[in-house]
PADRENSE-119860 format. One record per residue: residue in one letter; y, z, x of N, C-alpha, C, O, CB in turn; residue number from 1. Coordinates in steps of 0.2 Angstrom, whole numbers, plus 5000, padded with zeros to 4 digits. Atoms other than C-alpha are relative to their C-alpha. Glycine has a CB too. Layout:
<rs>
R residu n.v n.w n.u ca.v ca.w ca.u c.v c.w c.u o.v o.w o.u cb.v cb.w cb.u num
R A Y Z X Y Z X Y Z X Y Z X Y Z X NUM
...
</rs>
This chain:
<rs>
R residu n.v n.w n.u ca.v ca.w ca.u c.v c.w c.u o.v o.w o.u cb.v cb.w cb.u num
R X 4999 4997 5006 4986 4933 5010 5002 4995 4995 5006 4996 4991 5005 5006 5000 1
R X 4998 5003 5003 4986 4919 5000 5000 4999 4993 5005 4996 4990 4998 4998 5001 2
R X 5001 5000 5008 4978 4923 4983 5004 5008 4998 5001 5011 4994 4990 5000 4997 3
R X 4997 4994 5003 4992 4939 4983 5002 4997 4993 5003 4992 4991 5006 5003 5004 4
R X 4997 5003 5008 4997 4942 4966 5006 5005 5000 5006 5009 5005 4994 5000 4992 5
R X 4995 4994 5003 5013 4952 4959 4998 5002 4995 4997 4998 4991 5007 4999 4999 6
R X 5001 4998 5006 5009 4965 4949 5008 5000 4996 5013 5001 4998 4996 5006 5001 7
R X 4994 5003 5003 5021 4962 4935 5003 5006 4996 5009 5005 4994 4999 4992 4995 8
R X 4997 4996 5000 5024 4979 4929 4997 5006 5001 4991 5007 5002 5002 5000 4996 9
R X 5002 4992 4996 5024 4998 4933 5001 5006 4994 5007 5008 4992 5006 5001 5008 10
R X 4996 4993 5002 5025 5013 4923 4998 5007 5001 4996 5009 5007 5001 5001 4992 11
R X 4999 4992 4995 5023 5030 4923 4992 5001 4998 4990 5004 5003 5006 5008 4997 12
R X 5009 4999 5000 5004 5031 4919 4997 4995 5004 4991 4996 5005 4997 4999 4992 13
R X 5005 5005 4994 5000 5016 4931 5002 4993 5001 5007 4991 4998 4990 5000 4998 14
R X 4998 5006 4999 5000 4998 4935 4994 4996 4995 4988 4997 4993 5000 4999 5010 15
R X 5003 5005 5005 4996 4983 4923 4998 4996 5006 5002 4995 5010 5005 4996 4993 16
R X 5005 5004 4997 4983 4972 4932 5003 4992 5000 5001 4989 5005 4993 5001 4997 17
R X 4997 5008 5001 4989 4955 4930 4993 4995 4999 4993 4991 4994 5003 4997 5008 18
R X 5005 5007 5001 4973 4944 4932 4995 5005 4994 4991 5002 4990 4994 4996 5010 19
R X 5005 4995 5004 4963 4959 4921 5006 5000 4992 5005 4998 4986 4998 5011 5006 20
R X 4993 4999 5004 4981 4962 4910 4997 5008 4998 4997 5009 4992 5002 4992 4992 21
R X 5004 4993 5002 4972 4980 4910 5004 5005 5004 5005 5005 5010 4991 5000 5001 22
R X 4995 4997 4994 4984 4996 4914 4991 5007 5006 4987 5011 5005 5009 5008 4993 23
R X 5004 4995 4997 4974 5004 4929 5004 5005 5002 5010 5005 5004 4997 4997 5007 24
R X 4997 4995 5001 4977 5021 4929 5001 5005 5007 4998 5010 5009 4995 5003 4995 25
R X 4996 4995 4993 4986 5025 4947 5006 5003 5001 5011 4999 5003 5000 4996 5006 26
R X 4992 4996 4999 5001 5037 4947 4998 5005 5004 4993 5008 5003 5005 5002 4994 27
R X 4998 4994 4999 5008 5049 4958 4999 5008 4995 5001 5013 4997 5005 4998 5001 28
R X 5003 4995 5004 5002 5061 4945 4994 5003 4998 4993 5008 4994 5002 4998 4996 29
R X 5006 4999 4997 4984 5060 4948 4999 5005 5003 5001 5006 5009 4999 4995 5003 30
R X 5004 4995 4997 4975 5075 4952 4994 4997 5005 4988 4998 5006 4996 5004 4994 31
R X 5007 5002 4995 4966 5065 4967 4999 5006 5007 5003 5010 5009 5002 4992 5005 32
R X 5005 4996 4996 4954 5075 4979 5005 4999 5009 5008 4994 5010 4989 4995 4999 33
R X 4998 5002 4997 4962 5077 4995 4995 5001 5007 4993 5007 5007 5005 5001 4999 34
R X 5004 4998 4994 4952 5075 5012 5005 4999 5005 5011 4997 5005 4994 4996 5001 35
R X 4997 4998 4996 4957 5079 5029 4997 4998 5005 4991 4999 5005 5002 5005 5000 36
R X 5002 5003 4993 4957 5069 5047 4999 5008 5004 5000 5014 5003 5007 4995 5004 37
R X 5000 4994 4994 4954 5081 5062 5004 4999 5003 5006 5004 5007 4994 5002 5004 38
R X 4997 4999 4995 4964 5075 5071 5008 4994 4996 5006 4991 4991 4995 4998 5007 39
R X 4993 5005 5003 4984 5064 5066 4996 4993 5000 4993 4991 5005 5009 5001 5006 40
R X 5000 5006 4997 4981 5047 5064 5007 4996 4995 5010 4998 4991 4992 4996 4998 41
R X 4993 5003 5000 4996 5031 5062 4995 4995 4997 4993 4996 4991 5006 4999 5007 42
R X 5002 5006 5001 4985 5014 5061 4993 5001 4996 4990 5006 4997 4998 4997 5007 43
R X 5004 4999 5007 4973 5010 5046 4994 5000 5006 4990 5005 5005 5001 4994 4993 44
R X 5004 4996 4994 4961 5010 5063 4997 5006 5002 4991 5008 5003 5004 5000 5003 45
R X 5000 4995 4998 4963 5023 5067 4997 5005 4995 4992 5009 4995 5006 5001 5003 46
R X 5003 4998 5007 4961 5030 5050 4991 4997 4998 4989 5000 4993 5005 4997 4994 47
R X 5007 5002 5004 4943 5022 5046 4996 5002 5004 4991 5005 5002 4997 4994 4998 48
R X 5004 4997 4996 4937 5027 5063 4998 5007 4999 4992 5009 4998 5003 5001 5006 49
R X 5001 4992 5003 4941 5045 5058 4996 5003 4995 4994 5009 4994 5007 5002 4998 50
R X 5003 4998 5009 4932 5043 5040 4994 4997 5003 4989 5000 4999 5004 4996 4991 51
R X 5007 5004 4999 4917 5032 5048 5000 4997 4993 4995 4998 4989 4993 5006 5003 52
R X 5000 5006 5005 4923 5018 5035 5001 4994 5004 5003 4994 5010 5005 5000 4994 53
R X 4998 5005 4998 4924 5001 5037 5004 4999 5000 5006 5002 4995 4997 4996 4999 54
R X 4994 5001 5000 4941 4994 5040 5000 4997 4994 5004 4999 4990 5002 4996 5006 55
R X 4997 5001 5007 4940 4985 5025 5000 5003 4995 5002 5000 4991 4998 4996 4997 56
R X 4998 4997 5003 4940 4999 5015 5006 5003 4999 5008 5005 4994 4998 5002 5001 57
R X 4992 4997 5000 4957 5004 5020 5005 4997 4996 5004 4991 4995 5003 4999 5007 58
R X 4997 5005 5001 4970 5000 5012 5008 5002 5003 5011 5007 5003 5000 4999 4994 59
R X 4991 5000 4996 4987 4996 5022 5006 4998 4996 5007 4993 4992 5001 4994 5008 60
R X 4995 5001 5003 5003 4998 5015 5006 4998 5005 5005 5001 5010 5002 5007 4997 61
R X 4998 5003 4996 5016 4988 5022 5008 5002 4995 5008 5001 4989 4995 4992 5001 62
R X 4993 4999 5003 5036 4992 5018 5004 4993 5003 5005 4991 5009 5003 5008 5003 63
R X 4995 5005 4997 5046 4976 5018 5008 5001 5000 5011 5005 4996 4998 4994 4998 64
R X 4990 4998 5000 5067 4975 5020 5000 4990 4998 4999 4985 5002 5007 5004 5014 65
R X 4996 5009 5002 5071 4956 5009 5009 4999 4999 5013 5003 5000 4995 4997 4990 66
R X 4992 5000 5002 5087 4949 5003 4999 5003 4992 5003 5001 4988 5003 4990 5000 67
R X 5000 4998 5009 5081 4958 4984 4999 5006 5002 4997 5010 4997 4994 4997 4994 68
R X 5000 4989 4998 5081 4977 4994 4991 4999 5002 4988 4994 5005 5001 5007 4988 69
R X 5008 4995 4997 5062 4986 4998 4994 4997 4995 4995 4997 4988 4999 5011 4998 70
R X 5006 5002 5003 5044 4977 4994 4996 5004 5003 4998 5006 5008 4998 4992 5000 71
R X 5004 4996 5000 5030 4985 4995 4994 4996 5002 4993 4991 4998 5001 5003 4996 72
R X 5006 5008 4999 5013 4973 5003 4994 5005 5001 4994 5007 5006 5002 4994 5008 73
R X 5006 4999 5000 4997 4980 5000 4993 4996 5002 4992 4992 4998 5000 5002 4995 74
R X 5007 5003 4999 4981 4974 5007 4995 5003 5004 4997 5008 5008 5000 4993 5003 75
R X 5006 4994 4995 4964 4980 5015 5002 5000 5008 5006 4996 5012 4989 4996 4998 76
R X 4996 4998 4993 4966 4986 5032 4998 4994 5005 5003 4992 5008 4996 5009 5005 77
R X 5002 5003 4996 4957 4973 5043 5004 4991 5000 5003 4986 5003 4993 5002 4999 78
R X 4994 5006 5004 4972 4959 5034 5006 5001 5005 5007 5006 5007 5003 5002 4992 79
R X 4996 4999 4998 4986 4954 5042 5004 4995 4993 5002 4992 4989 5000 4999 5007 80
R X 4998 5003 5007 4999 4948 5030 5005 4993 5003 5006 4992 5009 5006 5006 4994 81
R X 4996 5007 4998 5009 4931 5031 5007 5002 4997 5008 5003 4991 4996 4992 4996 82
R X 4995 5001 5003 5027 4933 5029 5004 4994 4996 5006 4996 4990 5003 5000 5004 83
R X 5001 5007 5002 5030 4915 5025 4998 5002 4992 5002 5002 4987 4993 4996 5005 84
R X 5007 5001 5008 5015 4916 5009 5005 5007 4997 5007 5005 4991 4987 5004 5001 85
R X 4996 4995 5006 5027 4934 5002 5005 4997 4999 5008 4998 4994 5001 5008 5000 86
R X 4991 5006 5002 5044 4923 5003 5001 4999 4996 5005 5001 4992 5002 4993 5003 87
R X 5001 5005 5005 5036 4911 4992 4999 5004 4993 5002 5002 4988 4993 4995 5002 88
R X 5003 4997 5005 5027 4924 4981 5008 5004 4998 5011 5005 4993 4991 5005 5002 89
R X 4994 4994 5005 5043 4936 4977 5008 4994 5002 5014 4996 5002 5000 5014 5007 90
R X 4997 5005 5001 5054 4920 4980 5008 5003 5004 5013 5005 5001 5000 4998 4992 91
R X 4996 4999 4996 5064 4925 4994 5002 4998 5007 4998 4998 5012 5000 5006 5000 92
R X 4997 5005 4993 5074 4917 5009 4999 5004 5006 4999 5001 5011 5010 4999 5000 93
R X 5001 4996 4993 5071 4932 5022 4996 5006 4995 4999 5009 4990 5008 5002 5005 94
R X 5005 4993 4997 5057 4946 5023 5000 5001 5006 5000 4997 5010 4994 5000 5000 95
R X 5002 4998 4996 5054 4956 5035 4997 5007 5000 4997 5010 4995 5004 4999 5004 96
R X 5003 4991 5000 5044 4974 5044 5006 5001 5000 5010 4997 5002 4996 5005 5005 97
R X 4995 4994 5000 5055 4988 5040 5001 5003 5003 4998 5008 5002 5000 5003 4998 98
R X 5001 4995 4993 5060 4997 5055 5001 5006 5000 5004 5009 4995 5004 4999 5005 99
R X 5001 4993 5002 5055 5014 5060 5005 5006 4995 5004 5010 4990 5000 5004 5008 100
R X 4993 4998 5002 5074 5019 5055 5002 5000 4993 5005 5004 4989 5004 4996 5004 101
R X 5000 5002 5008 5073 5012 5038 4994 5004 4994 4994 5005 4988 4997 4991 5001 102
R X 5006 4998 5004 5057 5018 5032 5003 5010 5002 5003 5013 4996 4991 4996 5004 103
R X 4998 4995 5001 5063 5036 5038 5005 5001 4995 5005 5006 4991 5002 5001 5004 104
R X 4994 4998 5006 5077 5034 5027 4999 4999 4992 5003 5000 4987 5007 4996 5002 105
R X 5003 4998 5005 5067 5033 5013 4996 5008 4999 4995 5010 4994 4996 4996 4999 106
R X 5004 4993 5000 5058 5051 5019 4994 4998 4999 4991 4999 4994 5002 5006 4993 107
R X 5005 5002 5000 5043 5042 5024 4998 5001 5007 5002 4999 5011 4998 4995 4996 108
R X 5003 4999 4992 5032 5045 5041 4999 4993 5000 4997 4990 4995 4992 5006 5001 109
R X 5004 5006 4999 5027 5028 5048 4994 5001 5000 4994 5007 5000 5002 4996 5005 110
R X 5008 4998 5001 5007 5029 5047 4999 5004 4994 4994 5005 4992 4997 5005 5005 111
R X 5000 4996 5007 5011 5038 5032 5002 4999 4993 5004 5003 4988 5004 5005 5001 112
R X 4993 5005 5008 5019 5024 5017 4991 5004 4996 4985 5003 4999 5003 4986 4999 113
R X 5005 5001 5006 5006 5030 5002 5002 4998 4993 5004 5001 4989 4996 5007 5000 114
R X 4997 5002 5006 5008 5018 4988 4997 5005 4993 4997 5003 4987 4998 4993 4999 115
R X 5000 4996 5005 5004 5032 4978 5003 5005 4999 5001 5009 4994 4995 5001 4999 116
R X 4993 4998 5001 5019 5041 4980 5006 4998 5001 5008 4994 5004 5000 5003 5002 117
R X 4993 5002 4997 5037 5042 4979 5001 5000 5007 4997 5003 5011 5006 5004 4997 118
R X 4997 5005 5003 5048 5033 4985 4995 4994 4999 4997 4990 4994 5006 4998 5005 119
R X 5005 5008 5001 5033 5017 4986 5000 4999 4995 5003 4994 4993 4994 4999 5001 120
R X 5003 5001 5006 5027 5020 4969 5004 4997 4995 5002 4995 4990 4997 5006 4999 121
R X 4997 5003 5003 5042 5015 4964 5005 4993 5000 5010 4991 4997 5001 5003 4999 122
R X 4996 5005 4996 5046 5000 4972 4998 4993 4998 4992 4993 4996 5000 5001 5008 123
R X 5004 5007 5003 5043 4980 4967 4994 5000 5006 4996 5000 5012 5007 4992 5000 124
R X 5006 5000 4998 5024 4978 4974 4997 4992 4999 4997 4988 4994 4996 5006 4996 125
R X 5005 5004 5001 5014 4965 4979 4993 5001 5004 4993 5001 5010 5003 4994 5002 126
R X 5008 5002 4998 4993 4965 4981 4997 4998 5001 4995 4997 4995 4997 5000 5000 127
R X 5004 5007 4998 4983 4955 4987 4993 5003 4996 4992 5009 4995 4998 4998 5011 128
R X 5006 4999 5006 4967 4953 4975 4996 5005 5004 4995 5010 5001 4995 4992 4996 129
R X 5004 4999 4998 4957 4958 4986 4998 5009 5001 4993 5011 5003 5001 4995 5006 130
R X 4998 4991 5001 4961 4978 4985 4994 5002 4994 4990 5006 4994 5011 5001 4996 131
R X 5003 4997 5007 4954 4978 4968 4994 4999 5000 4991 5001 4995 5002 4997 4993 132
R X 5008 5001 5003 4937 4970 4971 4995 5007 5008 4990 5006 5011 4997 4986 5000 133
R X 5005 4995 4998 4932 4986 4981 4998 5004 4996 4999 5005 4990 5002 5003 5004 134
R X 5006 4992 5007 4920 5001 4974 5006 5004 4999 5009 5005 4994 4991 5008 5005 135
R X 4994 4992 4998 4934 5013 4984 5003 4995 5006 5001 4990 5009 4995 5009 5005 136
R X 4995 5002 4995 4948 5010 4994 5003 5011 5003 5003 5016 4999 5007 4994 4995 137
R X 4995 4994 4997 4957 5026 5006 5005 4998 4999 5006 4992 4997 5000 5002 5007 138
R X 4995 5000 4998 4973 5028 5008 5003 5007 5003 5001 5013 5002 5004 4996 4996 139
R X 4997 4994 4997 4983 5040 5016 5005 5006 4996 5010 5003 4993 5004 4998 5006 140
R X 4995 4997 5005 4991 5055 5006 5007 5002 5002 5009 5008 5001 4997 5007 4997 141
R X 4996 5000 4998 5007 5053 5013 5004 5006 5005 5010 5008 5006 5002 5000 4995 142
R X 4999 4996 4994 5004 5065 5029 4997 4998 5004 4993 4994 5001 4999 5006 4999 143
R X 5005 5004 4995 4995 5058 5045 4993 5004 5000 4989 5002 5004 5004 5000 5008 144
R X 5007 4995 5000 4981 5071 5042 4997 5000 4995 4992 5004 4996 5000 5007 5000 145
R X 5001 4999 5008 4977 5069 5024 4997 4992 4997 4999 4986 4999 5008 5003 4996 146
R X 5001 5007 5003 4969 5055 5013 4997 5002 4993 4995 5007 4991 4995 4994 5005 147
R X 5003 5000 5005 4963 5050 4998 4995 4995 4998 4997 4990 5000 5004 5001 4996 148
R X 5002 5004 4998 4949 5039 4992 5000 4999 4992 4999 5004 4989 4995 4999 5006 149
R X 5002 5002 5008 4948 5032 4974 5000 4992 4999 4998 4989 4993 5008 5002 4994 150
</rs>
């Protein structure tokens, strides 16, 4: 995840783009379409099997625990991220996953972070470019049965 970038601000109508400096219009306040697995899924895997997408469509939301509180690591599903490369990028001495325990205590399902709701939506975020140069991306609507694709 080298060429992640930080997006550098958030409000309530959506996120300012950084390399575009253009606000894209994603909030939790979006009327998005919702579709539905047949069956629970946890792994972005598991999820594109279910939609008959390609894994890079997915996008995986990744909850981290730094020494600056909850980051948030977005990239397409078939990514793994480098701890190391977000240290550098959000300039921090320790990252790590978040454990099941932790992420409950935000009121989030594991298989279930959707950066397009609270609590995520409001958390310091980093994206790897690579998110934005899709048509569509999924993600899940913050239940293991449910998604959304925009």
């Amino acid at each position: 995840m080298s060429n992640a970038q930080i997006l550098p601000e958030k409000t309530a109508a959506g996120c300012i783009n950084s390399r575009t400096n253009v606000l894209t219009h994603i909030s939790p306040a979006l009327n998005l379409q919702v579709f539905s697995h047949s069956a629970p899924v946890v792994t972005c895997e598991e999820a594109a099997l279910s939609k008959g997408r390609r894994l890079d469509d997915e996008l995986k939301t990744l909850l981290l625990w730094t020494d600056r509180g909850w980051l948030v690591v977005n990239t397409i599903g078939s990514k793994r991220i480098s701890l190391r490369v977000i240290k550098n990028l959000y300039k921090v001495k320790q990252a790590r996953l978040a454990s099941p325990d932790e992420i409950n205590g935000l009121n989030v399902t594991r298989g279930a972070v959707s950066m397009l709701l609270e609590p995520i939506w409001s958390l310091p975020t980093i994206t790897d470019p690579e998110v934005f140069d899709r048509e569509n991306i999924s993600t899940n609507n913050g239940a293991l049965t449910g998604y959304y694709i925009f």
